[in-house]
TORBAKE-905026 format. One record per residue (C-alpha): x, y, z; residue in three letters. Coordinates in steps of 0.1 Angstrom, whole numbers, plus 5000, padded with zeros to 4 digits. Example, Ala and Ser with C-alpha at 12.3 -4.5 7.8 and 13.67 -1.06 7.14 Angstrom:
2
@c1:5123; c2:4955; c3:5078; type:ALA
@c1:5137; c2:4989; c3:5071; type:SER
END
This chain:
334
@c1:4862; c2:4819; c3:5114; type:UNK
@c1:4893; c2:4841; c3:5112; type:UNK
@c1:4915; c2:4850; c3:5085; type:UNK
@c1:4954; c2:4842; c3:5083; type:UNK
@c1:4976; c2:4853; c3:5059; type:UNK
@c1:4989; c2:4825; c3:5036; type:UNK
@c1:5015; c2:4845; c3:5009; type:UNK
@c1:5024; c2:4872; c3:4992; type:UNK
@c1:5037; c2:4881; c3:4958; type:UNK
@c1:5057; c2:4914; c3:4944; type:UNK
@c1:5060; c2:4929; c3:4910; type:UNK
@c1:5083; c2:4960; c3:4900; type:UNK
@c1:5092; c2:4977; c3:4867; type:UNK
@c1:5128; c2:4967; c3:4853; type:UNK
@c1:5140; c2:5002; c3:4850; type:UNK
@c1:5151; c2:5020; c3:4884; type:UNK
@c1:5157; c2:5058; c3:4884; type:UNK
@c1:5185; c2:5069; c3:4912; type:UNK
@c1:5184; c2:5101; c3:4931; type:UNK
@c1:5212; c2:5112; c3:4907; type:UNK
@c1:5192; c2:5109; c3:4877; type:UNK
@c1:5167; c2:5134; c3:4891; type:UNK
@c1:5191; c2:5156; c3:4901; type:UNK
@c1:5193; c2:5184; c3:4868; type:UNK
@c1:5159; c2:5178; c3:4861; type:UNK
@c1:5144; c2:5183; c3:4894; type:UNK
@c1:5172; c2:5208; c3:4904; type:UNK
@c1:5178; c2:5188; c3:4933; type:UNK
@c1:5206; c2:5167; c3:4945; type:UNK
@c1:5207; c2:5131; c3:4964; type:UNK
@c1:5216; c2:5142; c3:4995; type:UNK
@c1:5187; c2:5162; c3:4997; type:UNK
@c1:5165; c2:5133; c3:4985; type:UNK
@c1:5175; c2:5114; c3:5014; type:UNK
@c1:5176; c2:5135; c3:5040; type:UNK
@c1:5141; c2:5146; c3:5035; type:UNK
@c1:5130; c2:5109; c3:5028; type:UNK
@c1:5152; c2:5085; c3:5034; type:UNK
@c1:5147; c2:5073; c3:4993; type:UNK
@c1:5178; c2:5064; c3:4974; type:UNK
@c1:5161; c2:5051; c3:4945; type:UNK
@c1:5125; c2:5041; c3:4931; type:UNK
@c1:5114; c2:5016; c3:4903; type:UNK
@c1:5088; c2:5037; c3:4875; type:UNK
@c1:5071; c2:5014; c3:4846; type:UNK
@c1:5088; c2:5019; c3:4808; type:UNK
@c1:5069; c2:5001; c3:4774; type:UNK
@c1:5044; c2:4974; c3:4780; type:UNK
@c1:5047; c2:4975; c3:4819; type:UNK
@c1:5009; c2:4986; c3:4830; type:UNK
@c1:4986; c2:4985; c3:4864; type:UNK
@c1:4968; c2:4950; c3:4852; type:UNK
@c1:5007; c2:4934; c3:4843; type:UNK
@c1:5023; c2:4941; c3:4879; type:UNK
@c1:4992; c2:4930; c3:4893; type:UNK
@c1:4989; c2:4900; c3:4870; type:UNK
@c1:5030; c2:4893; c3:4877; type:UNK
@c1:5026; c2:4899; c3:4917; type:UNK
@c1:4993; c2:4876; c3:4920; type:UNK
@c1:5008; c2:4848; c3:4903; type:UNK
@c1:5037; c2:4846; c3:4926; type:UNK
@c1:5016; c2:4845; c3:4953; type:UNK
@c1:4992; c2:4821; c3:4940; type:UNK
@c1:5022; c2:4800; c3:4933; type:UNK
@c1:5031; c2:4806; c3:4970; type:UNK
@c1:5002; c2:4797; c3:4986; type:UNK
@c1:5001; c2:4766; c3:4965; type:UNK
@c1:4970; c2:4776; c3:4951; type:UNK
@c1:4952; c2:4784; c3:4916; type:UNK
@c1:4932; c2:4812; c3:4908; type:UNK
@c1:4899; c2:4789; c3:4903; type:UNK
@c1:4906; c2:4779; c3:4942; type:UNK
@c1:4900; c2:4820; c3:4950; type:UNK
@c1:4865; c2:4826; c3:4960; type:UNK
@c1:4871; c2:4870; c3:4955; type:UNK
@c1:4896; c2:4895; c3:4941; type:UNK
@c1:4899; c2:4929; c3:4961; type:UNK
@c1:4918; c2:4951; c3:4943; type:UNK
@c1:4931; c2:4987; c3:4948; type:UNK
@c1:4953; c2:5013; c3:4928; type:UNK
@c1:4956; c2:5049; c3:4924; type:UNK
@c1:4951; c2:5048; c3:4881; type:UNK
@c1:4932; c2:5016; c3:4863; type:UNK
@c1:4943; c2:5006; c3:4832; type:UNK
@c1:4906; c2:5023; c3:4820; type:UNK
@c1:4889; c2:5047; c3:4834; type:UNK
@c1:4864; c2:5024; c3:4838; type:UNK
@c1:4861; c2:4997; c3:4844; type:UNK
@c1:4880; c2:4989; c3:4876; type:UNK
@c1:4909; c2:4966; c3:4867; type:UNK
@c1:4902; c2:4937; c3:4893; type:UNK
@c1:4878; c2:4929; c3:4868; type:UNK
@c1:4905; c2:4929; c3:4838; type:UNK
@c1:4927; c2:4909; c3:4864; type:UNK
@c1:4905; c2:4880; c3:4874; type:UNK
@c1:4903; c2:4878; c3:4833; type:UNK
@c1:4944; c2:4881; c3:4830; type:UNK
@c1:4950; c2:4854; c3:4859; type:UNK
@c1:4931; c2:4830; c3:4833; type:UNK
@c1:4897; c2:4820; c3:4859; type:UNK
@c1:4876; c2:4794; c3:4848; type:UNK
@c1:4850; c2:4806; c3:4867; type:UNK
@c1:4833; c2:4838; c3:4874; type:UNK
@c1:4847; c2:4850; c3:4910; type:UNK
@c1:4837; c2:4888; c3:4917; type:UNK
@c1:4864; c2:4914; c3:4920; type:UNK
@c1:4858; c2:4941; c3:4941; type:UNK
@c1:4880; c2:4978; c3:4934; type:UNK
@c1:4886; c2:4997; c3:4964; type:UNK
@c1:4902; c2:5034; c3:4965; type:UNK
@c1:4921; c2:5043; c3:4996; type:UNK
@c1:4955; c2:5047; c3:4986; type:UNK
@c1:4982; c2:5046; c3:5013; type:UNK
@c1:4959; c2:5030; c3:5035; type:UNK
@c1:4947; c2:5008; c3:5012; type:UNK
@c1:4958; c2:4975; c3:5019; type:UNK
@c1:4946; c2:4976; c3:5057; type:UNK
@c1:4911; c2:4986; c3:5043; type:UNK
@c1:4913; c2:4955; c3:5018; type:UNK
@c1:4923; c2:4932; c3:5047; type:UNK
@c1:4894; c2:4944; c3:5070; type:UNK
@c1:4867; c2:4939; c3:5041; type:UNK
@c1:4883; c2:4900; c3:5036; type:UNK
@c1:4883; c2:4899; c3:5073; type:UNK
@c1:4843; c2:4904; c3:5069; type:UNK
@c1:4836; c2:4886; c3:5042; type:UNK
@c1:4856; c2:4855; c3:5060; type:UNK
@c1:4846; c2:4859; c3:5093; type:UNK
@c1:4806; c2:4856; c3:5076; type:UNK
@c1:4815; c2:4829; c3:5061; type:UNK
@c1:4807; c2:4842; c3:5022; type:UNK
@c1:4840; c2:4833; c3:5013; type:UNK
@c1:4872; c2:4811; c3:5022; type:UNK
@c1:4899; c2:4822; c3:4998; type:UNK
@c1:4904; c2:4857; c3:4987; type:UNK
@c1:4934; c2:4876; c3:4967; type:UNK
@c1:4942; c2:4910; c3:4976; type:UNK
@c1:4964; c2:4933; c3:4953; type:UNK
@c1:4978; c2:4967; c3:4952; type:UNK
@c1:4991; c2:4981; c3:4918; type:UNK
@c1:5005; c2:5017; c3:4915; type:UNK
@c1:5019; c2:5036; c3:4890; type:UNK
@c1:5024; c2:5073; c3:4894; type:UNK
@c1:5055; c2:5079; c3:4871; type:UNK
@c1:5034; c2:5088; c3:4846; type:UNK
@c1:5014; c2:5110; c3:4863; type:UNK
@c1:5043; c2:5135; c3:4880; type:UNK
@c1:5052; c2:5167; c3:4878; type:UNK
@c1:5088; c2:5159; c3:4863; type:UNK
@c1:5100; c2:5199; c3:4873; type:UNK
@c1:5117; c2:5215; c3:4902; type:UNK
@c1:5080; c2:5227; c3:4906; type:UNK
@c1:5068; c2:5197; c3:4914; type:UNK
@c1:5101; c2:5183; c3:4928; type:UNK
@c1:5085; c2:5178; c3:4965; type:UNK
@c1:5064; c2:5152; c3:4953; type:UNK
@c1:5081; c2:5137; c3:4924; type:UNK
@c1:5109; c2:5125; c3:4943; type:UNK
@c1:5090; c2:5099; c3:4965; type:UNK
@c1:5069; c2:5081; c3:4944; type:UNK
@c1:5076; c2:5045; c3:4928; type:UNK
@c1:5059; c2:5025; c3:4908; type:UNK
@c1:5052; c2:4985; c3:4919; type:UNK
@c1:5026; c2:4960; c3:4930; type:UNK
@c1:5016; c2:4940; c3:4960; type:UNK
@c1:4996; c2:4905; c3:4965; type:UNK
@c1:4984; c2:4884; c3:4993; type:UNK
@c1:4966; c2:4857; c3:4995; type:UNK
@c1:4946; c2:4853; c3:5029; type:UNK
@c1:4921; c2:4825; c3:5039; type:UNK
@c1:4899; c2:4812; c3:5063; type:UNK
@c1:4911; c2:4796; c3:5096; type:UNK
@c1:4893; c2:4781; c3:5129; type:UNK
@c1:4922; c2:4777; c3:5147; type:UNK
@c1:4921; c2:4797; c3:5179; type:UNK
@c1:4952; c2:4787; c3:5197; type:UNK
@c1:4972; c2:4815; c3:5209; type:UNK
@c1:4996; c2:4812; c3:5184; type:UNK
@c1:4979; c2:4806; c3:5152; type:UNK
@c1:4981; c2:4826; c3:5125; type:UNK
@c1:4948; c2:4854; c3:5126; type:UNK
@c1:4940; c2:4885; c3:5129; type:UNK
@c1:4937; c2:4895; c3:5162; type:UNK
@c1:4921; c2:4935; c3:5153; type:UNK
@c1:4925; c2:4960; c3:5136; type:UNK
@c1:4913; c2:4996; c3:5131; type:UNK
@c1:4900; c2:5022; c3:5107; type:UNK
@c1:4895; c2:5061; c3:5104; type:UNK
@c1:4895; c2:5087; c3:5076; type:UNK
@c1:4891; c2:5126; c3:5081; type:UNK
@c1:4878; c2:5142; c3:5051; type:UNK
@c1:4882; c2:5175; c3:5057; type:UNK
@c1:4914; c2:5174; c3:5052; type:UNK
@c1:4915; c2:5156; c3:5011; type:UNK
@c1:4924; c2:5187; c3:4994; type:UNK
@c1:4959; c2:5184; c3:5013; type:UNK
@c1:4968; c2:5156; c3:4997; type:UNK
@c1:4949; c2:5148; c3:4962; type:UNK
@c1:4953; c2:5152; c3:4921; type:UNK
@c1:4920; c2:5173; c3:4913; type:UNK
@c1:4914; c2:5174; c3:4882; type:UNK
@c1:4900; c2:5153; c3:4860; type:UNK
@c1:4873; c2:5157; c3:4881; type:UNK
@c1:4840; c2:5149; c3:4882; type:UNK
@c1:4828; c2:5184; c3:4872; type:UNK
@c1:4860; c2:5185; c3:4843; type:UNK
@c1:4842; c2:5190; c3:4810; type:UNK
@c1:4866; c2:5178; c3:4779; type:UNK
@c1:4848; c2:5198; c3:4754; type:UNK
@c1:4851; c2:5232; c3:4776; type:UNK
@c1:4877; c2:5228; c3:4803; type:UNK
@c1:4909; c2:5206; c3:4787; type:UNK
@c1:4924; c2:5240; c3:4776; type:UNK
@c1:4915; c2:5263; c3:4803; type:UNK
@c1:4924; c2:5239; c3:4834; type:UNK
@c1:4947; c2:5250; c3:4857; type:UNK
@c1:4976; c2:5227; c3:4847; type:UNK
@c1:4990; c2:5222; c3:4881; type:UNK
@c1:4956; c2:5205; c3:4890; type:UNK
@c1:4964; c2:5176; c3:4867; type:UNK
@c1:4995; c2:5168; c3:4897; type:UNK
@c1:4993; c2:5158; c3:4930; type:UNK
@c1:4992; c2:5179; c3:4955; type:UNK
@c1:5008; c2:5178; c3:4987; type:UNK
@c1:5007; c2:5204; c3:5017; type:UNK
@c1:5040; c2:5184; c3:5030; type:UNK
@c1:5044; c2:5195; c3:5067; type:UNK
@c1:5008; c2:5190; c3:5078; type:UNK
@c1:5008; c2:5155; c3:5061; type:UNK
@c1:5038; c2:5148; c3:5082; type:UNK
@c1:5024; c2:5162; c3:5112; type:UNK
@c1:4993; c2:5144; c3:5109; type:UNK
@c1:5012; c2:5108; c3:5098; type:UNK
@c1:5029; c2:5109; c3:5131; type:UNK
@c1:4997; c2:5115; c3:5150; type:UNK
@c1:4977; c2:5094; c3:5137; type:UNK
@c1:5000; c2:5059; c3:5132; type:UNK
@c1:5007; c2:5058; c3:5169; type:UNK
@c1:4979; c2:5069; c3:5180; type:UNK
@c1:4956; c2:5039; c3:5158; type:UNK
@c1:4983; c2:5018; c3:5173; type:UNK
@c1:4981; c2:5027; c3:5205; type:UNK
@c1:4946; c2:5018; c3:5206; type:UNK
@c1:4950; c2:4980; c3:5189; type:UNK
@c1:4974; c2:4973; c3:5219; type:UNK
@c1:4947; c2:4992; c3:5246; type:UNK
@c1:4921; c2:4974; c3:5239; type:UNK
@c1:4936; c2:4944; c3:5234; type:UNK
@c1:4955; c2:4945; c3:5268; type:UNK
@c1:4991; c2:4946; c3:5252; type:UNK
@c1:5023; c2:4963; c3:5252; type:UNK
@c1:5044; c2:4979; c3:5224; type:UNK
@c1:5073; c2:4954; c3:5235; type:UNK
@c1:5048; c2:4928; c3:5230; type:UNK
@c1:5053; c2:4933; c3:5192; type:UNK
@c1:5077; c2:4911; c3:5177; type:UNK
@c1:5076; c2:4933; c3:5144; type:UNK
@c1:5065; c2:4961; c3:5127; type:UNK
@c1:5051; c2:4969; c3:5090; type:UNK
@c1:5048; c2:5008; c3:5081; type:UNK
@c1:5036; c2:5024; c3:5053; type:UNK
@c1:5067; c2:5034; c3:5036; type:UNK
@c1:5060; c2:5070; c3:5024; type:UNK
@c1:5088; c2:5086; c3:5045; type:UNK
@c1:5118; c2:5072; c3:5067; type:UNK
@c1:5117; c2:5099; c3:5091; type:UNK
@c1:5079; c2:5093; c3:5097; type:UNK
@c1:5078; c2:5061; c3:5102; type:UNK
@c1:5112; c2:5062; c3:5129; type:UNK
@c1:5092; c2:5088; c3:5150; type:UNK
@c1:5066; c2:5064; c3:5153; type:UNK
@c1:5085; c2:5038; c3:5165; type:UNK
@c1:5105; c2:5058; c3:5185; type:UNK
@c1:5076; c2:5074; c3:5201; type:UNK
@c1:5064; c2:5037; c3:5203; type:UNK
@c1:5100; c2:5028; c3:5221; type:UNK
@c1:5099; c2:5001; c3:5194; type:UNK
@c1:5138; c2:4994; c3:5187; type:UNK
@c1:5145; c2:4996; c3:5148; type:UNK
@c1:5154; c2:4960; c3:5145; type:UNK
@c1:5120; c2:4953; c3:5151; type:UNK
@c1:5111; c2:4969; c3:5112; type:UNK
@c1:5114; c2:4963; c3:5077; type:UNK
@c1:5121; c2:4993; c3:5052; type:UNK
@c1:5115; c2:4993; c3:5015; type:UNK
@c1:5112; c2:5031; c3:5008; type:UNK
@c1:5153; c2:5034; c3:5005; type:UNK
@c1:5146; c2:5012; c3:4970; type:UNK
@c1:5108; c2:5016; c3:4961; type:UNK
@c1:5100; c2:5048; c3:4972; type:UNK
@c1:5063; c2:5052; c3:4983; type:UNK
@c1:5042; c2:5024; c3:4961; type:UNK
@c1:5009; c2:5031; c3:4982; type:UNK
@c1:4985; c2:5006; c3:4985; type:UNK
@c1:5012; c2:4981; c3:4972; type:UNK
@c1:5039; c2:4992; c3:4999; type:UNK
@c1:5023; c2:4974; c3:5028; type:UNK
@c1:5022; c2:4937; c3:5011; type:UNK
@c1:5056; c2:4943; c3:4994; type:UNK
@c1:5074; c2:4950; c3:5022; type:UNK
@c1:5059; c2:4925; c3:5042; type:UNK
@c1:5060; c2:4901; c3:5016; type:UNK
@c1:5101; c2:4908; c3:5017; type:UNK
@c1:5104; c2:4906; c3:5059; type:UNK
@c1:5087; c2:4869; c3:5053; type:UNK
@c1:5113; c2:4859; c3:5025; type:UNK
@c1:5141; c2:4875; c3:5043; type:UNK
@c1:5131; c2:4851; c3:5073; type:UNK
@c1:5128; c2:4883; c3:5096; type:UNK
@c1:5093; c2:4877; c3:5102; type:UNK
@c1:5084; c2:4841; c3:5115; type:UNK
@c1:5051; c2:4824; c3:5118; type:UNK
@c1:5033; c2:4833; c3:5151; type:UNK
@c1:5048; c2:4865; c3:5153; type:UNK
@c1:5026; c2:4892; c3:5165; type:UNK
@c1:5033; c2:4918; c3:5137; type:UNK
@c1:5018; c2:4951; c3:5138; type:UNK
@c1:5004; c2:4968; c3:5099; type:UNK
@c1:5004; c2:5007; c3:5105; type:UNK
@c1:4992; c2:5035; c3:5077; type:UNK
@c1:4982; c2:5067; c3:5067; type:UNK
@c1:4972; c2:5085; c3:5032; type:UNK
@c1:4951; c2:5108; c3:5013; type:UNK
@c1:4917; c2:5114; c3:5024; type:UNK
@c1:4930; c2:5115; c3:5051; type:UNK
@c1:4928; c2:5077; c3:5056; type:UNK
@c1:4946; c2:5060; c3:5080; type:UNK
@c1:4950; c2:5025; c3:5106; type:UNK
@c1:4970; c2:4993; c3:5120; type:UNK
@c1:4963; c2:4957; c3:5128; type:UNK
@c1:4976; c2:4935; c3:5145; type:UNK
@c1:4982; c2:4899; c3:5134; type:UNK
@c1:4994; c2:4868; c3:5145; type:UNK
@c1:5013; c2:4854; c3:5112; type:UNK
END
């Protein structure tokens, strides 16, 4: 058993905020926005638009994709950055809002930026067992709400959008050359280095009674040491990447395409060119959604299939890094 990658399904909030709307309350300007990231506008959530509706919205589509109910999907793996309650997770509220029949398990996972490549190595597992044939992966993010909306916390405000990623991925036995599998993939994470890039409070130690007045209100932001998250994004992409195409005898010209994380423009066209992958062998999304994490992967993706840039039997390449640090590739016949 292997797993292919049937659809996918994307979800953003109707209101868009442009660079220029940032501008006088972020003291910043547009030009800077873009040079720095490459963004030129992001998507955050207004009334009634929650984790559990973009989720619901983006899972439907590709349910509706893949031709499939939700009753024909054997497990739910979902990730975001902020449930809908603290607990509990929301794949649980979303198996619920898809309308299932039956009782499939939903599974919540928590690795932001590299999210989606850690969801598609636990289906991989679960598939290649044989536990189950049919399984719906989803990414949901909003951090609007959650931002530091002052030239304080202008460095991080500006890249962050809100949005939501699905895929539906089954169970195949075909092993031609050219079906549609994975063909590997790889994981790592460095914990030493989380306090680079985290929100830390509410924490686990964060007594309401005692601390909600006394807590160190920049703690309730994220927090990003920007030039060693760069440094270390760079690094680590090509070098996970490097190793798929090692040990699997292959060349970077071999790659007929490429999915990055989209967290910054200027990361992800070092990688490539330190990959000598020519850019017309990508898909950006950052220039509109800004940096969705866990949902950036499947939305962009998801766009390259519908745009008709990425065809089946292409060997596409997945490549990530995020907080934890977490970080990884595939590779993947589609």
């Amino acid at each position: 058993m292997n797993l292919q990658i049937l659809s996918f399904g994307q979800a953003l909030p109707k209101r868009v905020i442009r660079n220029q709307e940032l501008e006088s309350l972020l003291n910043t300007t547009d030009e800077w926005i873009q040079q720095r990231s490459g963004i030129q506008q992001r998507h955050w959530v207004g009334p009634g638009e929650t984790t559990l509706s973009m989720a619901t919205e983006a899972s439907a589509q590709a349910l509706q994709r893949a031709q499939l109910n939700i009753d024909q999907i054997d497990l739910i793996i979902f990730g975001c950055l902020l449930s809908d309650y603290v607990f509990p997770g929301t794949g649980c509220l979303l198996q619920h809002s898809l309308g299932a029949k039956n009782n499939i398990p939903a599974l919540d996972i928590r690795n932001q930026c590299s999210g989606f490549l850690y969801a598609l190595n636990v289906a991989r597992a679960f598939i290649e067992s044989g536990i189950y044939r049919k399984i719906l992966i989803v990414g949901s993010e909003i951090h609007s709400n959650r931002l530091n909306k002052t030239p304080e916390g202008r460095d991080v405000a500006v890249l962050f959008g809100d949005g939501a990623g699905a895929c539906v991925v089954a169970a195949t036995q075909d092993s031609a050359p050219q079906s549609s599998r994975i063909v590997d993939l790889h994981l790592a994470s460095q914990g030493e280095n989380a306090n680079v890039l985290c929100v830390k409070e509410p924490a686990s130690g964060f007594d309401f009674r005692r601390d909600l007045q006394s807590v160190d209100q920049a703690n309730l932001f994220p927090h990003m040491e920007g030039r060693l998250v760069f440094k270390n994004a760079v690094e680590r992409m090509q070098e996970s990447l490097k190793l798929l195409l090692q040990r699997n005898s292959l060349q970077a010209s071999d790659i007929d395409f490429v999915i990055a994380h989209q967290a910054n423009m200027r990361i992800n066209s070092m990688v490539l060119e330190q990959l000598k992958i020519p850019p017309t062998k990508t898909h950006n999304t950052i220039e509109r959604f800004g940096n969705t994490t866990m949902a950036t992967i499947p939305l962009t993706m998801g766009e390259a299939v519908q745009l008709g840039k990425i065809k089946r039997g292409d060997l596409v390449a997945l490549v990530a890094f995020g907080a934890g640090f977490t970080w990884g590739s595939a590779l993947l016949r589609y």
